[in-house]
C-alpha atoms as one frame of an Amber mdcrd trajectory, in Angstrom:
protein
 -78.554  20.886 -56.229 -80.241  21.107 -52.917 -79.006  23.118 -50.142 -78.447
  20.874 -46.693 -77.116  24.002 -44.983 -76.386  27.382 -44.482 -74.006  29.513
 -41.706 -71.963  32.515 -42.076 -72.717  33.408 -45.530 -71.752  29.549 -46.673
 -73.869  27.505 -48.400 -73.281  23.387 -48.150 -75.249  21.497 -51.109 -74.843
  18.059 -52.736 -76.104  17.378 -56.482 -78.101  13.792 -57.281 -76.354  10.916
 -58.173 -73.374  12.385 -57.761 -69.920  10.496 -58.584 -67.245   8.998 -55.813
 -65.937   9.766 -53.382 -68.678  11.260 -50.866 -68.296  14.988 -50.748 -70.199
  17.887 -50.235 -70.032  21.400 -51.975 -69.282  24.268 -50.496 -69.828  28.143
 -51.189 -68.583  31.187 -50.090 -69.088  34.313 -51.711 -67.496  33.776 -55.173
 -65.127  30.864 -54.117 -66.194  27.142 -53.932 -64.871  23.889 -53.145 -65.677
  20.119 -52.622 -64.787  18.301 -49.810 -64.279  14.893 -49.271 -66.712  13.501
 -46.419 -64.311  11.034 -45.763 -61.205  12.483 -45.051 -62.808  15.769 -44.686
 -59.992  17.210 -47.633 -60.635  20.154 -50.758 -60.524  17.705 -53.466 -61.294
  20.510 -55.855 -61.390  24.376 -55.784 -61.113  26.479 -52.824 -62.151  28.674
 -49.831 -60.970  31.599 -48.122 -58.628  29.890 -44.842 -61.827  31.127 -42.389
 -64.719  29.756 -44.422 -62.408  26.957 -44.696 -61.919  26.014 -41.133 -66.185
  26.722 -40.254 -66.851  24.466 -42.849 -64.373  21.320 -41.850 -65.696  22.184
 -38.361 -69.015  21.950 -39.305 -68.497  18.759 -41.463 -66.710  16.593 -38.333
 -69.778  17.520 -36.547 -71.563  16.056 -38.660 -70.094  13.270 -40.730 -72.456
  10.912 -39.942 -75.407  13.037 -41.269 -73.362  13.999 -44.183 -72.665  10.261
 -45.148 -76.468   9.765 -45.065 -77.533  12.480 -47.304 -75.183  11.439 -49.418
 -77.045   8.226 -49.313 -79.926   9.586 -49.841 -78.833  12.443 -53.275 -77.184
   8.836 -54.530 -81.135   7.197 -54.976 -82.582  10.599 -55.922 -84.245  11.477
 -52.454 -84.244  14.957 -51.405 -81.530  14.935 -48.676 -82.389  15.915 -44.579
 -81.491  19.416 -43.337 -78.170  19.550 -41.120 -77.821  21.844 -38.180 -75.601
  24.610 -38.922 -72.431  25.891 -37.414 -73.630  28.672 -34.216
């Protein structure tokens, strides 16, 4: 699963050919969760509240990007880097 980005101890990856809807994956320590792109909602797991909020930050910052890695993980192509949270 490559890693698109990294900030504050949180790492954002995707996995190849993943299944619908877009979403990303996000870690945190011991906790993880998948968010929607989309609608930028947990759709499984979870995060502490604060590693929460920098990620959905982050990820309406970015959408666009997001939407085109997840393009790109979907045909097997090693997905661009995204700017992290500062």
């Amino acid at each position: 699963m490559p890693t698109i980005s990294m900030f504050f101890g949180i790492l954002i990856r995707m996995f190849f050919n993943e299944h619908a809807p877009p979403h990303f994956h996000a870690e945190y320590s011991e906790f993880k969760a998948v968010i929607d792109i989309q609608t930028l909602e947990v759709i499984e797991g979870k995060l502490p509240r604060r590693a929460l909020e920098l990620v959905l930050d982050w990820a309406e910052l970015h959408q666009a990007e997001l939407m085109e890695d997840w393009e790109l993980c979907r045909k097997h192509v090693e997905p661009r880097p995204i700017e992290p949270l500062q």
